[in-house]
Backbone and ligand atoms as CSV (ligand in chain L), in Angstrom:
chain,resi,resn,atom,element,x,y,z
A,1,UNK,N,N,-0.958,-4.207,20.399
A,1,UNK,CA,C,-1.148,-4.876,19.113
A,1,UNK,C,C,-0.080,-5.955,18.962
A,2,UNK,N,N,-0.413,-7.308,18.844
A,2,UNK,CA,C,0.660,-8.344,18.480
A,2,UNK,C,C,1.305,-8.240,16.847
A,3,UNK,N,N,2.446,-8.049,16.850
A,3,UNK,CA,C,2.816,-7.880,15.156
A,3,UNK,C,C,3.445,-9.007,15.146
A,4,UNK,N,N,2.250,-9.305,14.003
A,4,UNK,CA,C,2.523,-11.241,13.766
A,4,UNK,C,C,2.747,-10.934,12.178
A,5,UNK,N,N,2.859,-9.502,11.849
A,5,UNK,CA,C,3.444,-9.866,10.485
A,5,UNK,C,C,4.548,-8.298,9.872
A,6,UNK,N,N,4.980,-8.639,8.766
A,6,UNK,CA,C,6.106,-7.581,8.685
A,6,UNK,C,C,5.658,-6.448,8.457
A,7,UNK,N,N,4.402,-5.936,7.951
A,7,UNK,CA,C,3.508,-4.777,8.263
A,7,UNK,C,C,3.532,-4.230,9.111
A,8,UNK,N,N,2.774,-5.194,10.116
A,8,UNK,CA,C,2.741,-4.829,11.459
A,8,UNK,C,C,3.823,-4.132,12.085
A,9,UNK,N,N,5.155,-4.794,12.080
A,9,UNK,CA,C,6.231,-4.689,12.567
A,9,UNK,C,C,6.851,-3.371,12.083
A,10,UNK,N,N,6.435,-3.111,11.225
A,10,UNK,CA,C,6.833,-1.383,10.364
A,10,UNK,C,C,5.870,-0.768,10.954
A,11,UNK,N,N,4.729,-0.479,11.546
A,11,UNK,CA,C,3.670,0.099,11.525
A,11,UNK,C,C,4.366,0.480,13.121
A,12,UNK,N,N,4.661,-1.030,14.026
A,12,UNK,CA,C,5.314,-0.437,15.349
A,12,UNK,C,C,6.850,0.423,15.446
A,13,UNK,N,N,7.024,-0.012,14.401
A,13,UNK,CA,C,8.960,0.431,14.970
A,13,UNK,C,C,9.956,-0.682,14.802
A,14,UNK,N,N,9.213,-1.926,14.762
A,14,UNK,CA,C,10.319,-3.084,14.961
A,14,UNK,C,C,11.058,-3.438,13.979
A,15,UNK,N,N,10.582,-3.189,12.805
A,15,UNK,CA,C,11.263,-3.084,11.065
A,15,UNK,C,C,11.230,-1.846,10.605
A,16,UNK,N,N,12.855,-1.318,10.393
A,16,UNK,CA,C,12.562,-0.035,9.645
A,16,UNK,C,C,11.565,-0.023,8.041
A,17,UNK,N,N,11.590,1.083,7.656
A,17,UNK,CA,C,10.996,1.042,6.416
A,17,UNK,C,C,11.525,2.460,5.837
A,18,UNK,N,N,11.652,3.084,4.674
A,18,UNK,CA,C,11.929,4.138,4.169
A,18,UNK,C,C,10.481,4.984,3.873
A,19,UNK,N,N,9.949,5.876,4.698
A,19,UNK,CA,C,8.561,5.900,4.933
A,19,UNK,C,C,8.510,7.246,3.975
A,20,UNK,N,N,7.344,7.385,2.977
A,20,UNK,CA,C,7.022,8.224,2.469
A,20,UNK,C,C,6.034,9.308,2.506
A,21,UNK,N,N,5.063,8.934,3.337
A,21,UNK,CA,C,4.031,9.460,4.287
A,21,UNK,C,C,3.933,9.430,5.446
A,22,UNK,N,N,2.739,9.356,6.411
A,22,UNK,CA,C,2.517,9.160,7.022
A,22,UNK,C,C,1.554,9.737,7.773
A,23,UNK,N,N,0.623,9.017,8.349
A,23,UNK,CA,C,-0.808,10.098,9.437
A,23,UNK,C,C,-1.716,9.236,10.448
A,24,UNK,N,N,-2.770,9.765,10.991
A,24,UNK,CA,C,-3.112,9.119,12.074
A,24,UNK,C,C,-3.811,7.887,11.261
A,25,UNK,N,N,-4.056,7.866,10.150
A,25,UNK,CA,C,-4.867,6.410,9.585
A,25,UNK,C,C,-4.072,5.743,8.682
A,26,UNK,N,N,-2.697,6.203,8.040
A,26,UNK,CA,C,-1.542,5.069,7.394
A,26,UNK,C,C,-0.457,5.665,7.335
A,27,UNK,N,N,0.386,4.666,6.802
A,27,UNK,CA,C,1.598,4.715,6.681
A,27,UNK,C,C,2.108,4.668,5.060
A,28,UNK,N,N,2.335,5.251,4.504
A,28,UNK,CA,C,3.436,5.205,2.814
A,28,UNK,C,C,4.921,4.689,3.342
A,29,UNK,N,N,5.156,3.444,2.609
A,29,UNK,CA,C,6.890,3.171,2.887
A,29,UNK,C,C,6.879,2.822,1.221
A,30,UNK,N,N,8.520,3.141,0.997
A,30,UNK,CA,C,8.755,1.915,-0.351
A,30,UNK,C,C,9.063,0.649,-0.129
A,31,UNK,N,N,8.584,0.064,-1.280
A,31,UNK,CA,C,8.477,-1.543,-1.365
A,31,UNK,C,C,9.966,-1.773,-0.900
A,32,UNK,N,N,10.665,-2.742,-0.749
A,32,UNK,CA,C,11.880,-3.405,-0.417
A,32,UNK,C,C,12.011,-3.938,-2.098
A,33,UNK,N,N,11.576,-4.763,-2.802
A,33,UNK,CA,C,12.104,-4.926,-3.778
A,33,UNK,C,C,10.815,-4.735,-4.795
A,34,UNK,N,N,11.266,-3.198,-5.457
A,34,UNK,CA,C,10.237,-2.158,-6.070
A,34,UNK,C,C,10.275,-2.423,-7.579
A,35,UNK,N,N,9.313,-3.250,-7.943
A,35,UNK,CA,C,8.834,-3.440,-9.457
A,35,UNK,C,C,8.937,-2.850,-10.594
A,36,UNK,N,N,8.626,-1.353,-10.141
A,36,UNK,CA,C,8.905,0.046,-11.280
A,36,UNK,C,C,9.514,0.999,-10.606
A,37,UNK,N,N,9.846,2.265,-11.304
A,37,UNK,CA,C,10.592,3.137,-10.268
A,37,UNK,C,C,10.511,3.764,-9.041
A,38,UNK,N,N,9.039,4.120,-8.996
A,38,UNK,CA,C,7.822,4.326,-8.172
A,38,UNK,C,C,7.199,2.905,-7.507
A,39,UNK,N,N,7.874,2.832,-6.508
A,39,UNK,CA,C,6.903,1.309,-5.794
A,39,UNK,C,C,6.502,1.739,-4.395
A,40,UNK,N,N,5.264,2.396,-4.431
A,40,UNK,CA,C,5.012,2.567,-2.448
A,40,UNK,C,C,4.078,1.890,-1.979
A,41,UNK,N,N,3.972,1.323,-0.603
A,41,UNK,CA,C,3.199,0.779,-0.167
A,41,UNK,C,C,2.110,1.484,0.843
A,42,UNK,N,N,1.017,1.587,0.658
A,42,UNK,CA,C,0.240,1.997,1.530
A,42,UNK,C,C,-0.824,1.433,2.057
A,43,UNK,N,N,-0.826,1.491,3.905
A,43,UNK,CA,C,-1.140,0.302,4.750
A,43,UNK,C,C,-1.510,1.328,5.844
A,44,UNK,N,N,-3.057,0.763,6.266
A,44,UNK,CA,C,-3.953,1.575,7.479
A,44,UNK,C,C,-2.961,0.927,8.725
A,45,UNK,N,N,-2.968,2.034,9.448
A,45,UNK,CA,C,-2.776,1.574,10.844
A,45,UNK,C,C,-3.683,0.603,11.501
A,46,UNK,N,N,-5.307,0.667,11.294
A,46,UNK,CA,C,-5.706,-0.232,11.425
A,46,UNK,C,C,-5.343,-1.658,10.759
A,47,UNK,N,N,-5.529,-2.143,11.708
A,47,UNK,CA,C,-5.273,-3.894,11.887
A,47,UNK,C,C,-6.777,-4.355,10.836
A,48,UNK,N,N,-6.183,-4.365,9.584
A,48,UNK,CA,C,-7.230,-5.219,8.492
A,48,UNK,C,C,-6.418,-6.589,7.660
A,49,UNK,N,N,-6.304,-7.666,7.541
A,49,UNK,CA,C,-6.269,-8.916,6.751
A,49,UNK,C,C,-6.210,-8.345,5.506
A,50,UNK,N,N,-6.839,-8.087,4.553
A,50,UNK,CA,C,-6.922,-8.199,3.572
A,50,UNK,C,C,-8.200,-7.955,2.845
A,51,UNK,N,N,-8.203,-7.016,1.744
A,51,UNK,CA,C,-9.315,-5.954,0.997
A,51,UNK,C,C,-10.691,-6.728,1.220
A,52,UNK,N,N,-10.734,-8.286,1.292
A,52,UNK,CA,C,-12.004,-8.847,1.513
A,52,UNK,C,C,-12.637,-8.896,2.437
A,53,UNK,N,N,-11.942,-8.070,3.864
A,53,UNK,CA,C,-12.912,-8.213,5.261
A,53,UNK,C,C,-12.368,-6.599,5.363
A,54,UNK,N,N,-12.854,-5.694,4.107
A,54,UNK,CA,C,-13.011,-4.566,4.706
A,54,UNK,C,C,-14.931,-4.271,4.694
A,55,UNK,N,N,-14.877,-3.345,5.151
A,55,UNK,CA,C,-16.353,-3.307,6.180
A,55,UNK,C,C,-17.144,-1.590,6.207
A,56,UNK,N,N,-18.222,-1.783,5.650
A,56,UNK,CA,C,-19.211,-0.132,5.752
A,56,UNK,C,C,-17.814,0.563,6.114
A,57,UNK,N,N,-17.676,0.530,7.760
A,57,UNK,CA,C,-17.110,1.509,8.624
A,57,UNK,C,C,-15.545,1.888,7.880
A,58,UNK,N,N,-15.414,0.994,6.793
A,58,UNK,CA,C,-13.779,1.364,6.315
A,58,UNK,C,C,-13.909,2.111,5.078
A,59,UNK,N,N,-15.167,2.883,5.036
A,59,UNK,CA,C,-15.028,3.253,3.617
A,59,UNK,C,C,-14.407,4.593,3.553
A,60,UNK,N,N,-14.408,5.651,4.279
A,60,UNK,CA,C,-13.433,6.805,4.498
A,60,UNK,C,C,-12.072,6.589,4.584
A,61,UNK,N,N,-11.818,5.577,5.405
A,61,UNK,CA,C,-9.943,4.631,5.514
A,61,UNK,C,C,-9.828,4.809,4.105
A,62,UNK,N,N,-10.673,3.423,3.056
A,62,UNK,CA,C,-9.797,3.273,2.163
A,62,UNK,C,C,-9.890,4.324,1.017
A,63,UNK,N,N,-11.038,5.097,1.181
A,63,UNK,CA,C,-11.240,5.731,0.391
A,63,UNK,C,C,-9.692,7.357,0.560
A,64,UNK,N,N,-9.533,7.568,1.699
A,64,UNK,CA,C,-8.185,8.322,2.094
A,64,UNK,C,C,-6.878,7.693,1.662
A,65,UNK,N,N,-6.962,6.427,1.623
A,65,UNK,CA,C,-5.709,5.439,1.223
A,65,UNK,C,C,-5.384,5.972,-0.166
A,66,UNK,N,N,-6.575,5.685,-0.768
A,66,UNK,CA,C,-6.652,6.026,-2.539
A,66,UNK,C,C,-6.221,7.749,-2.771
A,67,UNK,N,N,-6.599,8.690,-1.866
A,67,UNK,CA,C,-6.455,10.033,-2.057
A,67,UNK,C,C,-4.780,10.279,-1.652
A,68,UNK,N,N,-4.367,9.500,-0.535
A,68,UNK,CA,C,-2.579,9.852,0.188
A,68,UNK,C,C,-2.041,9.024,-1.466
A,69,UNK,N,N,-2.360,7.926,-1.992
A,69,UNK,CA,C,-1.591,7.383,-3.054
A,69,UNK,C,C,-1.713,8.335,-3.951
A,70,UNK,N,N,-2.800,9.194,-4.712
A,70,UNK,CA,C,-2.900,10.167,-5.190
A,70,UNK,C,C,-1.964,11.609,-5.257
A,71,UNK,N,N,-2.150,12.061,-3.993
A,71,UNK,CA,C,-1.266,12.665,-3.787
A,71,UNK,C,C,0.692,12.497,-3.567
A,72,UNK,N,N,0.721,11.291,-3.383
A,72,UNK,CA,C,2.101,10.960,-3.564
A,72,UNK,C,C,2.382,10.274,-5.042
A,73,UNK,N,N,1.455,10.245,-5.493
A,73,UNK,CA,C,1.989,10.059,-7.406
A,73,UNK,C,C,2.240,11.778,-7.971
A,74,UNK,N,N,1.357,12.883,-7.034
A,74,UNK,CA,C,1.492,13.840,-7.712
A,74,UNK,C,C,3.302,14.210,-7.391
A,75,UNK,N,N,3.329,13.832,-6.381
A,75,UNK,CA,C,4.502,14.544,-5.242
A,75,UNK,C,C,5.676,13.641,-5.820
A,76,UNK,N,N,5.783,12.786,-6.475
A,76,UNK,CA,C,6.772,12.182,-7.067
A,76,UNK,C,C,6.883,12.123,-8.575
A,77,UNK,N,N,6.087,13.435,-9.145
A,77,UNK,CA,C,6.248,13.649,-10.532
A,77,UNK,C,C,5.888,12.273,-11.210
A,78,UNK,N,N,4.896,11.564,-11.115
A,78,UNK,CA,C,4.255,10.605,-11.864
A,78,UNK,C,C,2.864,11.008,-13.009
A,79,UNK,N,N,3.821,11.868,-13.604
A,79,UNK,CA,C,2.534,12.590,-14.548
A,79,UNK,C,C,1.822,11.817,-15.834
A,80,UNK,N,N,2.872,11.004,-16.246
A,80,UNK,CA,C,2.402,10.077,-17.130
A,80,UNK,C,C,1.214,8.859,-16.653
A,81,UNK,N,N,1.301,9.074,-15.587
A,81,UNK,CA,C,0.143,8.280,-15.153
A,81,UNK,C,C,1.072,6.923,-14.362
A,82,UNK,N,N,-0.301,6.207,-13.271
A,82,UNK,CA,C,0.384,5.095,-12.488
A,82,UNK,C,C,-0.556,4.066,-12.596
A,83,UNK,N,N,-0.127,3.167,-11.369
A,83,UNK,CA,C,-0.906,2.121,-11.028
A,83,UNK,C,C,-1.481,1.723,-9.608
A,84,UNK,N,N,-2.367,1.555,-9.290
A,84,UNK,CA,C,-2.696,1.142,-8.108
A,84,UNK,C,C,-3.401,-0.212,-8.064
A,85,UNK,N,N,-2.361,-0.957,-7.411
A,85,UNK,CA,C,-3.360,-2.232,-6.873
A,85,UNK,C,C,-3.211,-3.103,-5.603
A,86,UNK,N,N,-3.977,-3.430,-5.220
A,86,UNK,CA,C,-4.291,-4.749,-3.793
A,86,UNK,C,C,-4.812,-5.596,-4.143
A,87,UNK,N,N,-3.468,-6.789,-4.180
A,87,UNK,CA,C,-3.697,-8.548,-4.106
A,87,UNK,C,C,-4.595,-9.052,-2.843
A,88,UNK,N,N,-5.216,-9.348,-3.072
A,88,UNK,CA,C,-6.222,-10.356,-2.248
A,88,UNK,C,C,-6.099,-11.933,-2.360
A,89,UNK,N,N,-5.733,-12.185,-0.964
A,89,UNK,CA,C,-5.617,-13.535,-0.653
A,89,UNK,C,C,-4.888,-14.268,-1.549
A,90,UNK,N,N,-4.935,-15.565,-2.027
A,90,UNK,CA,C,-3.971,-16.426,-2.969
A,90,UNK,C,C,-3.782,-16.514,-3.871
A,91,UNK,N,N,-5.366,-16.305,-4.356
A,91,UNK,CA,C,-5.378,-16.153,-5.873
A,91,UNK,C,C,-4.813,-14.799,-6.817
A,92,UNK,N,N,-5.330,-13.863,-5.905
A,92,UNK,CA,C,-4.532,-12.116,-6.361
A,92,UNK,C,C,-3.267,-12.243,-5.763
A,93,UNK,N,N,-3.030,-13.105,-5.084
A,93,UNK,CA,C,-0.933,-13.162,-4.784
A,93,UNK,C,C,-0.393,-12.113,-3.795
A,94,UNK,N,N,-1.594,-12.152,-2.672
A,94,UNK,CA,C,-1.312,-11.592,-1.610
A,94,UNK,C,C,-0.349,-12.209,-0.767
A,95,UNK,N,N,0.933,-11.416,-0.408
A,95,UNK,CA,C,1.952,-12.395,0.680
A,95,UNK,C,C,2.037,-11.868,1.932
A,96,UNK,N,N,1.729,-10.348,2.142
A,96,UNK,CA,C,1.767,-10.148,3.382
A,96,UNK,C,C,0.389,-10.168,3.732
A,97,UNK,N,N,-0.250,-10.428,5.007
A,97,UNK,CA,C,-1.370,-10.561,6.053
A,97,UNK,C,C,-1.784,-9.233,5.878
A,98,UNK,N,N,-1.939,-8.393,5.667
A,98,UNK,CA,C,-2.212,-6.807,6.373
A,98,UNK,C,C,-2.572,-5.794,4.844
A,99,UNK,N,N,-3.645,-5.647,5.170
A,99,UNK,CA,C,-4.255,-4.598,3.823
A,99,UNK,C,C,-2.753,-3.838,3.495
A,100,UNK,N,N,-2.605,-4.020,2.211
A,100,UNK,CA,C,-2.034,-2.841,1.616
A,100,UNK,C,C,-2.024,-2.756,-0.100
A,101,UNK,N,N,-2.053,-1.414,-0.887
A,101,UNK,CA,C,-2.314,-0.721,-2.059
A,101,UNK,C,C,-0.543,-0.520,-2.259
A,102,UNK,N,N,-0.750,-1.232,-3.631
A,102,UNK,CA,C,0.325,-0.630,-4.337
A,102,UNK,C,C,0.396,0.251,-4.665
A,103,UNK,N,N,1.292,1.825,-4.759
A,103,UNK,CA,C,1.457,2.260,-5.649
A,103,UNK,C,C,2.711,2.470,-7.260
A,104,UNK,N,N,2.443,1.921,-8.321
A,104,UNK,CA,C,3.716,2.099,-9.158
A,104,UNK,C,C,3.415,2.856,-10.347
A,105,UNK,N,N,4.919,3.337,-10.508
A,105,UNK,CA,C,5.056,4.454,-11.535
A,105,UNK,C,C,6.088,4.294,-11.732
A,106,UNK,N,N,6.440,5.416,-12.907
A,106,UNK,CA,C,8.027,5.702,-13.765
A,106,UNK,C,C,8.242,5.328,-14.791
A,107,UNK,N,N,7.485,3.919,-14.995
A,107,UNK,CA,C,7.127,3.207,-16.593
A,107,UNK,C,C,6.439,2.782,-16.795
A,108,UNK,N,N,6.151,2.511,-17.855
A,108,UNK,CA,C,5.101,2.253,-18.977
A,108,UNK,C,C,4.838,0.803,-18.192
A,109,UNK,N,N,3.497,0.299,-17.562
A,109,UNK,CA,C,3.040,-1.037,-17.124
A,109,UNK,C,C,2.662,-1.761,-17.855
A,110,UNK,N,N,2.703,-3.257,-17.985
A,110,UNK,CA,C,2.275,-4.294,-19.154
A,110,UNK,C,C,0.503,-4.688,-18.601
A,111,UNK,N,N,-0.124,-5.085,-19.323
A,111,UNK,CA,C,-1.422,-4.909,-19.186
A,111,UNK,C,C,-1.705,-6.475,-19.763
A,112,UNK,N,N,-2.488,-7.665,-19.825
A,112,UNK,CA,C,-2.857,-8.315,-18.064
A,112,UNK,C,C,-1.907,-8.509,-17.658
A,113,UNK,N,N,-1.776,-8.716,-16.109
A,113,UNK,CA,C,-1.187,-9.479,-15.233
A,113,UNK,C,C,-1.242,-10.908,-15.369
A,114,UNK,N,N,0.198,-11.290,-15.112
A,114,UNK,CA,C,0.226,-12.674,-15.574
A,114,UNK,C,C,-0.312,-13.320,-14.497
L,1,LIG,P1,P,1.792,-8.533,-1.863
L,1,LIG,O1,O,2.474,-9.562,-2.728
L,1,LIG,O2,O,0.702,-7.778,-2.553
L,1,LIG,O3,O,1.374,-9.102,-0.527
L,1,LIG,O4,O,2.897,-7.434,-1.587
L,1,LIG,C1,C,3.780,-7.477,-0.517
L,1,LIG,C2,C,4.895,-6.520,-0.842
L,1,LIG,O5,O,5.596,-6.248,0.350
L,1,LIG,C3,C,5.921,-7.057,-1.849
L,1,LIG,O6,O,5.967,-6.178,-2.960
L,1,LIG,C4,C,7.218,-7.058,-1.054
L,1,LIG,O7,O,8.333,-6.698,-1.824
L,1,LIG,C5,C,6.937,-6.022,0.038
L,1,LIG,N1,N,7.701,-6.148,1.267
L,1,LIG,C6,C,7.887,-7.275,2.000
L,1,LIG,N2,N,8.623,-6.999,3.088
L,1,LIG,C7,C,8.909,-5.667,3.044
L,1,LIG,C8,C,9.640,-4.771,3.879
L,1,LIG,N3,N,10.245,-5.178,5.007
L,1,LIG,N4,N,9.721,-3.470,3.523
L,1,LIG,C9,C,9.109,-3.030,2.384
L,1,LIG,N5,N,8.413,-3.824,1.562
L,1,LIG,C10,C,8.312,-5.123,1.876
């Protein structure tokens, strides 16, 4: 696999990450600079771009993505409830190349996004 981006490069070994999960279809790390108290990132081992060229065959992936974020809101005492989201491309303010789901918690979130 060429890691042409900093995903990637966590996914091989070449960038640490502080990893919170992990299994044969993703990886949980925390964000590097984490929005709310609760900031994890979760990213398929598969090699996907971004939520708009996911495909039939990815619907168990992401649909497991959504269940490991689940379970690590439970596992980090996020009872008040969280957030989950994936920026797409420019307009949603996607910066890294490589599918990944926010997860945040710990406080109260502002509602729209600017
Ligand atoms: P997005 O703007 O949706 O593409 O989100 C990319 C996220 O990746 C941002 O929240 C960054 O803070 C985070 N990020 C970038 N580089 C790293 C890294 N090396 N380790 C952990 N998080 C990172």
């Amino acid at each position: 696999m060429l890691a042409d981006n900093v995903f990637l490069k966590i996914l091989d070994g070449t960038i640490p990450a502080r990893i919170a999960f992990q299994d044969d279809l993703c990886l949980a790390f925390h964000d590097i600079h984490p929005q709310a108290p609760v900031h994890i990132l979760i990213i398929p081992r598969k090699v996907i771009r971004t939520h708009a060229e996911l495909r039939q065959e990815d619907t168990s992936l992401i649909g497991h993505m959504n269940l490991v974020a689940g379970q690590l809101a439970r596992d980090l005492g996020l009872d008040q409830g969280y957030r989950i989201v994936i920026n797409c491309d420019t307009d949603g303010g996607q910066t890294v190349p490589h599918l990944h789901m926010h997860l945040l918690g710990g406080r109260a979130l502002g509602w729209p996004p600017g």
